[in-house]
N, C-alpha and C positions, 0 to 999 in steps of 0.2 A: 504493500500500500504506500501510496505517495505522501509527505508529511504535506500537511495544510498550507493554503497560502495566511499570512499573518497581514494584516490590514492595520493601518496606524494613518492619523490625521496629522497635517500639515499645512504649513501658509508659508507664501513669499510675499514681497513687499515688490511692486512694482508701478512708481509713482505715488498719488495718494489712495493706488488701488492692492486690496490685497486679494491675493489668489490664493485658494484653498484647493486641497486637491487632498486624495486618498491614497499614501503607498501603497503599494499590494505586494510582498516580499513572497517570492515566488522561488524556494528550497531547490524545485525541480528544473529550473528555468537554467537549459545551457546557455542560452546567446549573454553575451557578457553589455551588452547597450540598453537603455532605459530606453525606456518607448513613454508616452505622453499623449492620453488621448482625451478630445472635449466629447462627453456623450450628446447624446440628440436634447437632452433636458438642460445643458451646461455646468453639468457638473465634469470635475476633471478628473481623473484617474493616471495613477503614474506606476508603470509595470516595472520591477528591477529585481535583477541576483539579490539572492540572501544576504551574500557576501558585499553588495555595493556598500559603501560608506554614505551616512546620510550626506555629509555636508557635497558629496559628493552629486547627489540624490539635487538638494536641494539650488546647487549650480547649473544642473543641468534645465531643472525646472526656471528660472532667473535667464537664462538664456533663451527660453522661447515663450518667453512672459506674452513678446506684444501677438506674439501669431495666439497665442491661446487666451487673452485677453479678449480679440477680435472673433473667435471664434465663441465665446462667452457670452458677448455684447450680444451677437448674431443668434443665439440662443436663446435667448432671455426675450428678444424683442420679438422670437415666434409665440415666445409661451406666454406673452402680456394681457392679450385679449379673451385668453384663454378663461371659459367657467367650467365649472363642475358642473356635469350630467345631472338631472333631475329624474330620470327615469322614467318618462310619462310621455305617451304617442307621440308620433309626430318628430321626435327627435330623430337628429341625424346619424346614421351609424354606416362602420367603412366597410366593405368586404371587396376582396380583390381588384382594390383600387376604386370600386364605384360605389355609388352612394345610393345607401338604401335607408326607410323611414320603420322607427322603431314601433310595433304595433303593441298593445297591453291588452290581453284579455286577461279577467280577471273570472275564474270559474272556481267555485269554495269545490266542487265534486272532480276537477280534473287533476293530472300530474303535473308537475312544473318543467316546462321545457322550453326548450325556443327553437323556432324550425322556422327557412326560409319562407315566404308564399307572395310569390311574384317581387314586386318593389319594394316587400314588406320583409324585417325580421320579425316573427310574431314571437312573442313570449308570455305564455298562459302560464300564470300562478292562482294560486286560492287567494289571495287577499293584495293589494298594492302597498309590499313595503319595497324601496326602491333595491335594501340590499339584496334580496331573496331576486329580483329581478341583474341585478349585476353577474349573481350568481350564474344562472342560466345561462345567462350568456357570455361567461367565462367559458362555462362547461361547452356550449356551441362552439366558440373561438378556438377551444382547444384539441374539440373532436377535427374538426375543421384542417387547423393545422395539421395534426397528425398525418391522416391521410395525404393532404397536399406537400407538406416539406419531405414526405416518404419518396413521392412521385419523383418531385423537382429535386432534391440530392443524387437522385441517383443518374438522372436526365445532365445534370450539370458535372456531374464526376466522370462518367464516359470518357471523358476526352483527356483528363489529367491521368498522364501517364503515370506519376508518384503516387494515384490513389490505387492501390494492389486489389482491397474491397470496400465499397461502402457503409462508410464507418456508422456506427450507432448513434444515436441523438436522443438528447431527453429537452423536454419542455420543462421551462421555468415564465412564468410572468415577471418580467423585471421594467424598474421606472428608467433605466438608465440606460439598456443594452438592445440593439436587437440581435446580437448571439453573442458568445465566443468560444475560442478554443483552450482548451489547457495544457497545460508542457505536455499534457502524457497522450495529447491527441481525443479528447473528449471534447463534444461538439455541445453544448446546450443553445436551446433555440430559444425564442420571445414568441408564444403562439401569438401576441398581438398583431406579429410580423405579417400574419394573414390579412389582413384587414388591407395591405400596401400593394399593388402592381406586379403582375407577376414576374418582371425582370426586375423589382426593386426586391423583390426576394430573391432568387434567381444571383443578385450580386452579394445578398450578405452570405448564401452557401458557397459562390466560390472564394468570398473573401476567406469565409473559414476555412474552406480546406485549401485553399493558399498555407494557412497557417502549419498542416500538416510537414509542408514544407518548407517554411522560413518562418519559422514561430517570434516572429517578430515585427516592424515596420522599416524595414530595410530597402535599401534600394532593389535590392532583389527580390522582393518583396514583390513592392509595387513595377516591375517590370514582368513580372509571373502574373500580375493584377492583368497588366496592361495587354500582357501576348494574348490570355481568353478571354477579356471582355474590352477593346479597346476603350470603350464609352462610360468607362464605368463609373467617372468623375461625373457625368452626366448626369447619371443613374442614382448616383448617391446625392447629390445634392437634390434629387427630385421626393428622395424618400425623408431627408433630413429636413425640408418645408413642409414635409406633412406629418410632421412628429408629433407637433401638438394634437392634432385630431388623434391619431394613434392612440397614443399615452392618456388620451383626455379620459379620465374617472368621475 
């Protein structure tokens, strides 16, 4: 068994702005470079060996203050106008890439589920409390996923010669990620992920198993990015403008 990653909070000083970001000390992690990433919410994350030194840690993060400052900024100002779901008909809800309106039957004698029906997510509960309704439609999002990231990994792995078989995957709901991988080659996915375009999914599976092979953000990296999906810049910034809706709870 792999020991755990170790997480620890941290800030730099950049201007009169401070930047907060999460270590993640990664035991198993061979590549010896920190990687620095802003997620789709604007939080920062900063990946490094067990072994890095912080103040080491924390130069690195101070060096790319203004790119991940701007990347923050640009964050922050999708998620502004942003409310919380109220749960009640008529709301907007995402599913591969299109937009369809949340329908509420409320039946005290039926099962609680949420099933597509035309332009409509229906979701029948016994009674309107909004979390029992989020519920379901967790449960949807996630059956949903399953089957569809099954398809589309395996569809998208074909052509990478480093993938020998297609790797296993587990679903997590997370506010910050829409996948990643781990030293050891473990893929977790974001069932929200479904809700986005099927090439803007499509690029977070072959970012991941990019990773299988450059567990890192290296230039090697992103020219492995580059060779299967030229457009992929494109691609991401199409998914990272619709992060608020995504994430919206």
């Amino acid at each position: 068994m792999l020991p755990p990653e170790r997480t620890t909070r941290h800030h730099v000083a950049y201007g009169d702005e401070v930047i907060a970001f999460v270590l993640r000390r990664q035991p198993s992690r061979t590549v010896p470079s920190i990687a620095i990433h802003v997620e789709p919410d604007g939080h920062v994350l900063v990946d490094a060996p067990k072994a890095a030194p912080l103040a080491e840690v924390l130069a690195a993060v101070k060096k790319r203050s203004r790119w991940i400052s701007r990347h923050v900024s640009a964050a922050k100002a999708r998620l502004a106008h942003v409310l919380p779901r109220e749960y009640v008909s008529g709301e907007s809800l995402q599913y591969l890439g299109r937009r369809y309106r949340l329908k509420v039957i409320v039946n005290p004698a039926a099962a609680v589920e949420a099933r597509m029906r035309g332009a409509f997510i229906a979701v029948t509960v016994t009674e309107h409390v909004p979390a029992t309704i989020r519920s379901a439609l967790d449960d949807w999002y996630r059956q949903r996923a399953r089957e569809l990231f099954a398809d589309r990994l395996a569809a998208v792995a074909a052509p990478l010669r480093w993938v020998k078989q297609v790797p296993p995957f587990r679903l997590q709901f997370m506010t910050v990620q829409w996948g990643s991988c781990s030293p050891s080659g473990r893929i977790t996915l974001n069932p929200l992920l479904v809700k986005a375009p099927r090439e803007c999914i499509d690029y977070v599976l072959l970012h991941e198993l990019c990773h299988l092979l450059h567990h890192n953000h290296s230039p090697k990296f992103y020219r492995t990015l580059d060779r299967h999906m030229p457009n992929w810049r494109t691609v991401k910034e199409k998914l990272d403008n619709m992060a608020e809706e995504v994430f919206r709870t």
